[in-house]
PDB file of N, H, CA, C and O in Angstrom:
ATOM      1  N   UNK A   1     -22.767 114.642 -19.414  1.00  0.00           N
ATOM      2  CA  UNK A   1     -22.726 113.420 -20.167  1.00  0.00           C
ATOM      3  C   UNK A   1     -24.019 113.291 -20.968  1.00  0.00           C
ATOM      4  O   UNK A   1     -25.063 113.521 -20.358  1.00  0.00           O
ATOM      5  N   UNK A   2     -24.085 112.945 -22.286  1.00  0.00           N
ATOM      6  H   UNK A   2     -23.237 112.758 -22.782  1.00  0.00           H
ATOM      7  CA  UNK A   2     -25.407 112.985 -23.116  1.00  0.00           C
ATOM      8  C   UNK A   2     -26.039 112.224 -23.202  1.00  0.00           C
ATOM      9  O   UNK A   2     -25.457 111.320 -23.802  1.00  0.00           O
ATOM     10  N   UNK A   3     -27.456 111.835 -22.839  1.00  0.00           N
ATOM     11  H   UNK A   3     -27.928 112.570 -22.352  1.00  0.00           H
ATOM     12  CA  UNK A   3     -27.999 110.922 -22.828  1.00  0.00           C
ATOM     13  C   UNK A   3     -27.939 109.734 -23.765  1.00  0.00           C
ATOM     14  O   UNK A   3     -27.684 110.194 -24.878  1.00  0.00           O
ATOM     15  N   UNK A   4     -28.059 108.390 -23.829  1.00  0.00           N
ATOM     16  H   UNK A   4     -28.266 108.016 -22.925  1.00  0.00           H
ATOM     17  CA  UNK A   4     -27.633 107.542 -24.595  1.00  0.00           C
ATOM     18  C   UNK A   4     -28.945 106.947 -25.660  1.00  0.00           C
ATOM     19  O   UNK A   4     -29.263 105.774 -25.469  1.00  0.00           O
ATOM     20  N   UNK A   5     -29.349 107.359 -26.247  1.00  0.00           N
ATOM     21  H   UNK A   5     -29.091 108.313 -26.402  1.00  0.00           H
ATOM     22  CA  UNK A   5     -30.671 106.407 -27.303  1.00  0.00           C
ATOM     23  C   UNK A   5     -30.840 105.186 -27.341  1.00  0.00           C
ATOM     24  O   UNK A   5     -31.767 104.632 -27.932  1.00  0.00           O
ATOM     25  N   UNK A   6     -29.491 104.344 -26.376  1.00  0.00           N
ATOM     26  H   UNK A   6     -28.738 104.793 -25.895  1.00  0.00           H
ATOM     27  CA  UNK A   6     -29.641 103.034 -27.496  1.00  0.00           C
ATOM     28  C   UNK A   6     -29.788 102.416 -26.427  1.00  0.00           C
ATOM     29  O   UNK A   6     -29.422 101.241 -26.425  1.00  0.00           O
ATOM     30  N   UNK A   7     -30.468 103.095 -24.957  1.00  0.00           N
ATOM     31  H   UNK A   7     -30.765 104.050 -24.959  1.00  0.00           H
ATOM     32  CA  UNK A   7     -31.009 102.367 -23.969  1.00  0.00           C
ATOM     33  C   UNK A   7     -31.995 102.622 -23.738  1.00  0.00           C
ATOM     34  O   UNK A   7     -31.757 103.827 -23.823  1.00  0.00           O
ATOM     35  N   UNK A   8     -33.452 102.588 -23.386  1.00  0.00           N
ATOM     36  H   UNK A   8     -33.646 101.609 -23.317  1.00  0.00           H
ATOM     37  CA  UNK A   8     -34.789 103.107 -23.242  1.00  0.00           C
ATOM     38  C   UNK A   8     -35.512 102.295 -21.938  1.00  0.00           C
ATOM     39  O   UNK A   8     -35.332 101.143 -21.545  1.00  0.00           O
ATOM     40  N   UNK A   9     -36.554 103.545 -21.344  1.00  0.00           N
ATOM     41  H   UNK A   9     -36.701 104.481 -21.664  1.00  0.00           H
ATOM     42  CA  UNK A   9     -36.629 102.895 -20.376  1.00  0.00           C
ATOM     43  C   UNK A   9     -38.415 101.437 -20.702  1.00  0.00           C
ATOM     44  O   UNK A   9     -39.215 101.320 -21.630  1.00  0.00           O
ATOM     45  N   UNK A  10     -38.346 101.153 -20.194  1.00  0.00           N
ATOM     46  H   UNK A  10     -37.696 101.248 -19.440  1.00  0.00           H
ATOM     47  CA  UNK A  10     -39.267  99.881 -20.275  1.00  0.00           C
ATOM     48  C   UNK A  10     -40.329 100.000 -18.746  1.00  0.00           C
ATOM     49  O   UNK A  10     -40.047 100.474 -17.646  1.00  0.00           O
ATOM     50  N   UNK A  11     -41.908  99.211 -19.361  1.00  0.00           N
ATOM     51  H   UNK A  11     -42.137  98.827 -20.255  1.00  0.00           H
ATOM     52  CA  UNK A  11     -42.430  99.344 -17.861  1.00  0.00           C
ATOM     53  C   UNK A  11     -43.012  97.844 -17.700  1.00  0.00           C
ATOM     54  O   UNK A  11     -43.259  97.495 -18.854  1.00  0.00           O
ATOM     55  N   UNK A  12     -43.315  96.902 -16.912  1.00  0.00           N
ATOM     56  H   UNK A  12     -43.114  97.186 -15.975  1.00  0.00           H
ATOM     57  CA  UNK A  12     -42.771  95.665 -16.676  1.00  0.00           C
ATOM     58  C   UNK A  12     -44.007  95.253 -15.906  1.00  0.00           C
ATOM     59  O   UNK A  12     -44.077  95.644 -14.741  1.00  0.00           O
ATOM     60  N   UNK A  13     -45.073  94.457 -16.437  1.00  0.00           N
ATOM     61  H   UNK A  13     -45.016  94.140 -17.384  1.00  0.00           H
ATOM     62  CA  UNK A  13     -46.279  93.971 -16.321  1.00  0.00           C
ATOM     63  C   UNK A  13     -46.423  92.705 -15.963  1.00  0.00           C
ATOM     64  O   UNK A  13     -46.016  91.773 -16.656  1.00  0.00           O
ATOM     65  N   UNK A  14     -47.253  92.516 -14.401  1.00  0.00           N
ATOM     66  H   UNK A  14     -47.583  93.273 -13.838  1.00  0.00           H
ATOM     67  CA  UNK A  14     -47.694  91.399 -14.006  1.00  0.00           C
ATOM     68  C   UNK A  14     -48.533  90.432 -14.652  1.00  0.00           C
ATOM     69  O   UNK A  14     -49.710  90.784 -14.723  1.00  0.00           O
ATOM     70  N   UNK A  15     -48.265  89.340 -15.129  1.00  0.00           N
ATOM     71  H   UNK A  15     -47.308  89.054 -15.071  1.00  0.00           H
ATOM     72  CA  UNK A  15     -49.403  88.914 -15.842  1.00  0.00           C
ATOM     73  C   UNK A  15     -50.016  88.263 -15.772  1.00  0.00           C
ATOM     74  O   UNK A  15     -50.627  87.740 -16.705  1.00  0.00           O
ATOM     75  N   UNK A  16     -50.157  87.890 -13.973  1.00  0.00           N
ATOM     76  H   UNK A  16     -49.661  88.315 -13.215  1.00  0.00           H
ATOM     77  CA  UNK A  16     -51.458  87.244 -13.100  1.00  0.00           C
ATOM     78  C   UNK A  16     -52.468  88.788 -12.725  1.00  0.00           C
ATOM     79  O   UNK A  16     -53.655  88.833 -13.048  1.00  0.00           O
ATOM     80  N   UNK A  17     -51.582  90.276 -11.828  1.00  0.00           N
ATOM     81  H   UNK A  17     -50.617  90.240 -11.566  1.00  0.00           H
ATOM     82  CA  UNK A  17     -52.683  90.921 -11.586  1.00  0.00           C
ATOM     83  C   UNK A  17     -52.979  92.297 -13.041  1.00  0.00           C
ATOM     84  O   UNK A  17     -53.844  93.148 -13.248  1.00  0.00           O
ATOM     85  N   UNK A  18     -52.095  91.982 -13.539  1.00  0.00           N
ATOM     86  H   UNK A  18     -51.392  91.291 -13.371  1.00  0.00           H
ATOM     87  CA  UNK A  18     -51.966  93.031 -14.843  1.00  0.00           C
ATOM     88  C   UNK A  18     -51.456  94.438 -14.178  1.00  0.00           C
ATOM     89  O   UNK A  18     -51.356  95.484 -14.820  1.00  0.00           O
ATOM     90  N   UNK A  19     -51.223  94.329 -13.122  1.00  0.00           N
ATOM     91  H   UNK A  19     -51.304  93.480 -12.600  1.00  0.00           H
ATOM     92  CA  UNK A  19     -50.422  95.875 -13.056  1.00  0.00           C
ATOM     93  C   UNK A  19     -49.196  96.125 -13.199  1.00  0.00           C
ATOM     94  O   UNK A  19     -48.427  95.164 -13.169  1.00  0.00           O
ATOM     95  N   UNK A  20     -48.797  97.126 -13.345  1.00  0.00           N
ATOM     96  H   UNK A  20     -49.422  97.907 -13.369  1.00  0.00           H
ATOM     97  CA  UNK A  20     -47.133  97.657 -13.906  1.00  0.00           C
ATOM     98  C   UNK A  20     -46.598  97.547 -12.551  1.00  0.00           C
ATOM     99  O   UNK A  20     -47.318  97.739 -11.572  1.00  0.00           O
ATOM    100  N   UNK A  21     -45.763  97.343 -12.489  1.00  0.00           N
ATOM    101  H   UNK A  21     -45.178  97.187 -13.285  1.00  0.00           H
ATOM    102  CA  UNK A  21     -44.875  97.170 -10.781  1.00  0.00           C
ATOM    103  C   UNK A  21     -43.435  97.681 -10.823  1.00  0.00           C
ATOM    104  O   UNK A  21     -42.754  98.168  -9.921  1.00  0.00           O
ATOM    105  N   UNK A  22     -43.168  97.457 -12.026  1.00  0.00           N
ATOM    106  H   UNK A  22     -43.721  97.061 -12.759  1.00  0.00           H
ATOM    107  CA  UNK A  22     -41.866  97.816 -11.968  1.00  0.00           C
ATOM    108  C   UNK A  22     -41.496  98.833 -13.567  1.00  0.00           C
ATOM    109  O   UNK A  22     -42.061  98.857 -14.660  1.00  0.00           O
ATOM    110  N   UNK A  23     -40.518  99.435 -13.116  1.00  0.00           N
ATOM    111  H   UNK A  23     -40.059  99.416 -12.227  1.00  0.00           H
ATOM    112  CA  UNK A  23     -39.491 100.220 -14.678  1.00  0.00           C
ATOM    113  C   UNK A  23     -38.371  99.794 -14.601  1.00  0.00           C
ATOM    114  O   UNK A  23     -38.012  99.525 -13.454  1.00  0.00           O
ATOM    115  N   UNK A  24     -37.270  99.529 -15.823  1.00  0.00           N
ATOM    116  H   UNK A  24     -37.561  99.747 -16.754  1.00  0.00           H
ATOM    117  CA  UNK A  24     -36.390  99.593 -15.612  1.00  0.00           C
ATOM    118  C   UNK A  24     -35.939  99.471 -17.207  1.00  0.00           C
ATOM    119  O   UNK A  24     -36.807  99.345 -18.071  1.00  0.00           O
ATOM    120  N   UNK A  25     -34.400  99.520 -17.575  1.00  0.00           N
ATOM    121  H   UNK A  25     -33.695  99.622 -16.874  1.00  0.00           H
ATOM    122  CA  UNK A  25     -33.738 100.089 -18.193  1.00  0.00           C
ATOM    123  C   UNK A  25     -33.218  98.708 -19.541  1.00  0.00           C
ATOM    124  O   UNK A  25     -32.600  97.740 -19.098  1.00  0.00           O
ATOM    125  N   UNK A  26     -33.531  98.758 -21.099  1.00  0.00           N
ATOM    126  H   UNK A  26     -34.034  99.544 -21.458  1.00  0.00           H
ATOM    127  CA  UNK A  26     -32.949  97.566 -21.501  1.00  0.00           C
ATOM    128  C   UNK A  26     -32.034  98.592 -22.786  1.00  0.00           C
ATOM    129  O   UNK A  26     -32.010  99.821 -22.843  1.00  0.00           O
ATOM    130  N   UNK A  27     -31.400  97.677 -23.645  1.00  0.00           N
ATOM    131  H   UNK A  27     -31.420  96.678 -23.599  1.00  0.00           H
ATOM    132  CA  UNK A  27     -30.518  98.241 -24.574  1.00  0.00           C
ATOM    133  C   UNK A  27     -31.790  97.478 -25.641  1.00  0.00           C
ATOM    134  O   UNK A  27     -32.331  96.376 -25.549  1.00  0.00           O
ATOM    135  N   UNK A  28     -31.996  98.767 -26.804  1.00  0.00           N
ATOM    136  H   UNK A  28     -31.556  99.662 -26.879  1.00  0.00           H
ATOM    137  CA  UNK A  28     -32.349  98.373 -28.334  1.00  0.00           C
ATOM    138  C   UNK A  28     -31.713  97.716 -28.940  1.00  0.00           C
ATOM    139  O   UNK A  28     -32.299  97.108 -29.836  1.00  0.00           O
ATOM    140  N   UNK A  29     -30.266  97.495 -28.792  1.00  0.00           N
ATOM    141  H   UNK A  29     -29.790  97.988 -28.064  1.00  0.00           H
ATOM    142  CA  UNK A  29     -29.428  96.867 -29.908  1.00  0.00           C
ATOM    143  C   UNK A  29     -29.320  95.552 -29.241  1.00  0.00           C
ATOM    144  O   UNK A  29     -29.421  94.739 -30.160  1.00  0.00           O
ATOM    145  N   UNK A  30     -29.168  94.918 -28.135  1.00  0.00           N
ATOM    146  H   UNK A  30     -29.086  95.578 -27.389  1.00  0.00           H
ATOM    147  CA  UNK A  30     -29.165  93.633 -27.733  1.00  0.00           C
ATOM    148  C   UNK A  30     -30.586  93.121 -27.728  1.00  0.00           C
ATOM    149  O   UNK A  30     -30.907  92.058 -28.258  1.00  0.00           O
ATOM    150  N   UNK A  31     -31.252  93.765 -27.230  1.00  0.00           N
ATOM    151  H   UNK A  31     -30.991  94.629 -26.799  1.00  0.00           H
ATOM    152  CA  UNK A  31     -32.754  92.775 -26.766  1.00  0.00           C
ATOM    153  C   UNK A  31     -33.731  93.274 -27.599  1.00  0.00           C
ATOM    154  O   UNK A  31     -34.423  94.274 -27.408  1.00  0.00           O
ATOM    155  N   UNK A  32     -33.746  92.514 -28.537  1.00  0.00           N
ATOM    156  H   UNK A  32     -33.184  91.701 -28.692  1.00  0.00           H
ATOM    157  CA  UNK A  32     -35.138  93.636 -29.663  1.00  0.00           C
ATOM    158  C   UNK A  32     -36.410  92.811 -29.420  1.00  0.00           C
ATOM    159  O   UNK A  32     -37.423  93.389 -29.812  1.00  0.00           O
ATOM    160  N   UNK A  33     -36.589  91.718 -28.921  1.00  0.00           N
ATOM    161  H   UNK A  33     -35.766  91.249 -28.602  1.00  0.00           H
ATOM    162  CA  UNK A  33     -37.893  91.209 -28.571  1.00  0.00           C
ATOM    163  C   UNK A  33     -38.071  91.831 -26.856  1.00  0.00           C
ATOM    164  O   UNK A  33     -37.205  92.210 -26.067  1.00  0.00           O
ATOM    165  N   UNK A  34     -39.337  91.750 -26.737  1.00  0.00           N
ATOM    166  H   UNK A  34     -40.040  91.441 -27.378  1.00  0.00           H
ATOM    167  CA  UNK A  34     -39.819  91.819 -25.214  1.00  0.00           C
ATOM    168  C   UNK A  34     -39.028  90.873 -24.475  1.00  0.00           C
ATOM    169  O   UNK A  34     -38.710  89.692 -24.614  1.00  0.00           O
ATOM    170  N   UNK A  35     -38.800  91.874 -23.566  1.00  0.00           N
ATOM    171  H   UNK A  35     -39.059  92.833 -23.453  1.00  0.00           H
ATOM    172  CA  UNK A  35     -38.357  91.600 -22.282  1.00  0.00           C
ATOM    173  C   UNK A  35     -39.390  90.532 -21.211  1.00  0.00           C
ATOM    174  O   UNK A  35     -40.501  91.012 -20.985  1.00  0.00           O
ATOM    175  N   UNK A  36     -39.258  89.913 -20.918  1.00  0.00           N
ATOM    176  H   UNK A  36     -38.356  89.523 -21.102  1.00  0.00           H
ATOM    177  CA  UNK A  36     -40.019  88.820 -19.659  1.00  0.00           C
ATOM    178  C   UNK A  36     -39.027  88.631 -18.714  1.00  0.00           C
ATOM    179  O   UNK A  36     -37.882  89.002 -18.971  1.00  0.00           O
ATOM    180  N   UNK A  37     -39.277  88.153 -17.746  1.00  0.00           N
ATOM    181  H   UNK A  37     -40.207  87.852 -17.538  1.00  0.00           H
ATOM    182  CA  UNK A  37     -38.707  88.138 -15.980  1.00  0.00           C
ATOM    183  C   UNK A  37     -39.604  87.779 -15.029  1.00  0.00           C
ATOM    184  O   UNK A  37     -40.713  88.305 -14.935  1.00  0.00           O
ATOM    185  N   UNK A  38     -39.254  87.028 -14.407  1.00  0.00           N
ATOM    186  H   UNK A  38     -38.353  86.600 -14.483  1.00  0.00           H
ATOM    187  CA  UNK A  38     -39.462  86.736 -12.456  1.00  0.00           C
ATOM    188  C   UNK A  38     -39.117  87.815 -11.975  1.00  0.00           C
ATOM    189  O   UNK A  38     -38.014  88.339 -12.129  1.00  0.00           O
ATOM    190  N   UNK A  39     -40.254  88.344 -11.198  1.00  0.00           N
ATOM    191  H   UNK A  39     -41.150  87.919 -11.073  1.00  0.00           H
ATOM    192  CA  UNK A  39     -40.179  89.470 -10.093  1.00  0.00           C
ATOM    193  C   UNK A  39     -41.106  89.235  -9.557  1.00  0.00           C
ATOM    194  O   UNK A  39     -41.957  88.452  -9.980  1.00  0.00           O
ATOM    195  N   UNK A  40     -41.224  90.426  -7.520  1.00  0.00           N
ATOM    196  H   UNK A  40     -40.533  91.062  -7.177  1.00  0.00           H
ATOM    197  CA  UNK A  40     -41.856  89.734  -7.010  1.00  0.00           C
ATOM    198  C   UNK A  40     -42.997  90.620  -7.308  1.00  0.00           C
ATOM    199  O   UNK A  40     -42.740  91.722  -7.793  1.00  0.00           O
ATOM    200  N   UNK A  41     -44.476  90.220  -7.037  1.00  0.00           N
ATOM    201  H   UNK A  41     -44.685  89.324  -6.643  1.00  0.00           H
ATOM    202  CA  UNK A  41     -45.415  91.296  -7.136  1.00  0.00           C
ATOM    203  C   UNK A  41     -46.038  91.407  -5.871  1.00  0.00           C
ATOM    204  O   UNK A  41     -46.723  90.553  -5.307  1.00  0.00           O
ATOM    205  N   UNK A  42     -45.769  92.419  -5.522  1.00  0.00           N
ATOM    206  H   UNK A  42     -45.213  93.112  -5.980  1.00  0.00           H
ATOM    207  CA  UNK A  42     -46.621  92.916  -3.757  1.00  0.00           C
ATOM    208  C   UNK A  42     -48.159  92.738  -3.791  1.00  0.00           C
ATOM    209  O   UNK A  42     -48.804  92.144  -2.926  1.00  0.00           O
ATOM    210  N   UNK A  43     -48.493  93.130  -4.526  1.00  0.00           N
ATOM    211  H   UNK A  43     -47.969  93.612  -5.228  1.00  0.00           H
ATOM    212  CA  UNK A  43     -50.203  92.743  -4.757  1.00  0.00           C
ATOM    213  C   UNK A  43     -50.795  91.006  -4.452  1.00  0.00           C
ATOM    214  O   UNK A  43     -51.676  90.707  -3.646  1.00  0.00           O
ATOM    215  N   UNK A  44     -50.076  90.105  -5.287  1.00  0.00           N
ATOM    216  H   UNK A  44     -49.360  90.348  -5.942  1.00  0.00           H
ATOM    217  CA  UNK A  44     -50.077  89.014  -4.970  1.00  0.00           C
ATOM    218  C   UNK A  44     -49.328  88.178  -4.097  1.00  0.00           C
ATOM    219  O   UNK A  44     -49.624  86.996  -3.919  1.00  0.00           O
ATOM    220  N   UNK A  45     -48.321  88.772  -3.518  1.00  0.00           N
ATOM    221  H   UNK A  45     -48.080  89.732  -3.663  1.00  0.00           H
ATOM    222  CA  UNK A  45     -47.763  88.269  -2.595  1.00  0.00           C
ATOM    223  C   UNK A  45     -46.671  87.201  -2.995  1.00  0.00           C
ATOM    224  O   UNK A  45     -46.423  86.276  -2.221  1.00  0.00           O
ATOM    225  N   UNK A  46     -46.083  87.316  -4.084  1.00  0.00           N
ATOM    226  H   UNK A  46     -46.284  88.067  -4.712  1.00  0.00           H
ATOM    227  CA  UNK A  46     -45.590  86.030  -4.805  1.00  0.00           C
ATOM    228  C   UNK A  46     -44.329  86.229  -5.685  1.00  0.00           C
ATOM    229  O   UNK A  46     -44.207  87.387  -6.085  1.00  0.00           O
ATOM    230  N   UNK A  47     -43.479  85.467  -6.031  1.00  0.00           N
ATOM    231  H   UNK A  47     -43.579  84.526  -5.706  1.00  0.00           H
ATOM    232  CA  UNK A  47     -42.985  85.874  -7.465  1.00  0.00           C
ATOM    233  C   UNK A  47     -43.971  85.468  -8.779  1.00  0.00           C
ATOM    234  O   UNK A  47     -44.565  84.393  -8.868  1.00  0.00           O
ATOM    235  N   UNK A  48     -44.023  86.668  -9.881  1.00  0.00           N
ATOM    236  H   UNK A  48     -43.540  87.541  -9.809  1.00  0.00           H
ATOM    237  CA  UNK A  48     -44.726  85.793 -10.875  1.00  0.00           C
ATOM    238  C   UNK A  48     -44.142  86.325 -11.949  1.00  0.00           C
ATOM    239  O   UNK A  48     -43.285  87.169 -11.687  1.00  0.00           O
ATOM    240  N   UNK A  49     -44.444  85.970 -13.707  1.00  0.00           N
ATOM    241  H   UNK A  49     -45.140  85.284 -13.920  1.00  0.00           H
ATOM    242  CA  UNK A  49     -43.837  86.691 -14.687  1.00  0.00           C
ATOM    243  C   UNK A  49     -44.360  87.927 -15.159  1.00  0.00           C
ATOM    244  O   UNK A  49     -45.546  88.250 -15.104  1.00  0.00           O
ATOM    245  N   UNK A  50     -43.326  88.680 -15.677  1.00  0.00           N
ATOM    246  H   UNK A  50     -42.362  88.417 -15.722  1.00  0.00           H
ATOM    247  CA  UNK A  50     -43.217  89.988 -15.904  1.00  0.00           C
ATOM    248  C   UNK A  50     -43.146  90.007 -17.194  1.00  0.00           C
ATOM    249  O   UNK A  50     -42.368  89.199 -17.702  1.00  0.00           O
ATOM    250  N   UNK A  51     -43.712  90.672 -17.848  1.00  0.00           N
ATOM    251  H   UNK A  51     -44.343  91.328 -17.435  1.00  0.00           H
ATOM    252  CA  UNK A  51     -43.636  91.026 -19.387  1.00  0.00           C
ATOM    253  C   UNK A  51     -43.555  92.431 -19.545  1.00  0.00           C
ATOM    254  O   UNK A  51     -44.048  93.152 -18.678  1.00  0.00           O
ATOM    255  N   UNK A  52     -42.839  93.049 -20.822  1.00  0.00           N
ATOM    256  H   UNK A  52     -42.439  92.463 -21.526  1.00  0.00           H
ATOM    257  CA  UNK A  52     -42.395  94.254 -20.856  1.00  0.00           C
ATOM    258  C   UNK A  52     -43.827  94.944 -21.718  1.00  0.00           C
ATOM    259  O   UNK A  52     -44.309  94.179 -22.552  1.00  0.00           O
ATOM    260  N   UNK A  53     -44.278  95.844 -21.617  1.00  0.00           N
ATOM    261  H   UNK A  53     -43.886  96.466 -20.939  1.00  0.00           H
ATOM    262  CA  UNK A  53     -45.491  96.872 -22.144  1.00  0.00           C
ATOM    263  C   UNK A  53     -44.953  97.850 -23.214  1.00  0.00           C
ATOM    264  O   UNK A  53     -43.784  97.978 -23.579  1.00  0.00           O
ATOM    265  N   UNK A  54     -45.971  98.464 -23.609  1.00  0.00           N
ATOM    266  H   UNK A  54     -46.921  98.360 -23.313  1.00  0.00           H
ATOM    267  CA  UNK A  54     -45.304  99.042 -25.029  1.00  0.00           C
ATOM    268  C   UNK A  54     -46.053 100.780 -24.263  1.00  0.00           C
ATOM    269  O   UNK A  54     -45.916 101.836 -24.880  1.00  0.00           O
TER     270      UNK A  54
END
């Protein structure tokens, strides 16, 4: 099966401790601004927001 272009993977930044915690997968053609999210961050012990990195 051939890989698809029009999904890319993304890496997903804490933006209380600034570290990357998470990857995961968005579509170019639906979401063309950054990605943001609630996730939890193990470092801080917490849920906090996630912003997508370039």
């Amino acid at each position: 099966m051939p890989k698809n272009d029009k999904r890319v993977k993304i890496t997903l930044e804490c933006t209380d401790c600034k570290r990357r915690n998470y990857i995961t997968m968005k579509s170019k053609i639906n979401d063309r601004e950054r990605l943001e999210m609630k996730k939890y961050c193990a470092h801080d012990r917490r849920h906090t927001t996630h912003k997508e990195t370039r």
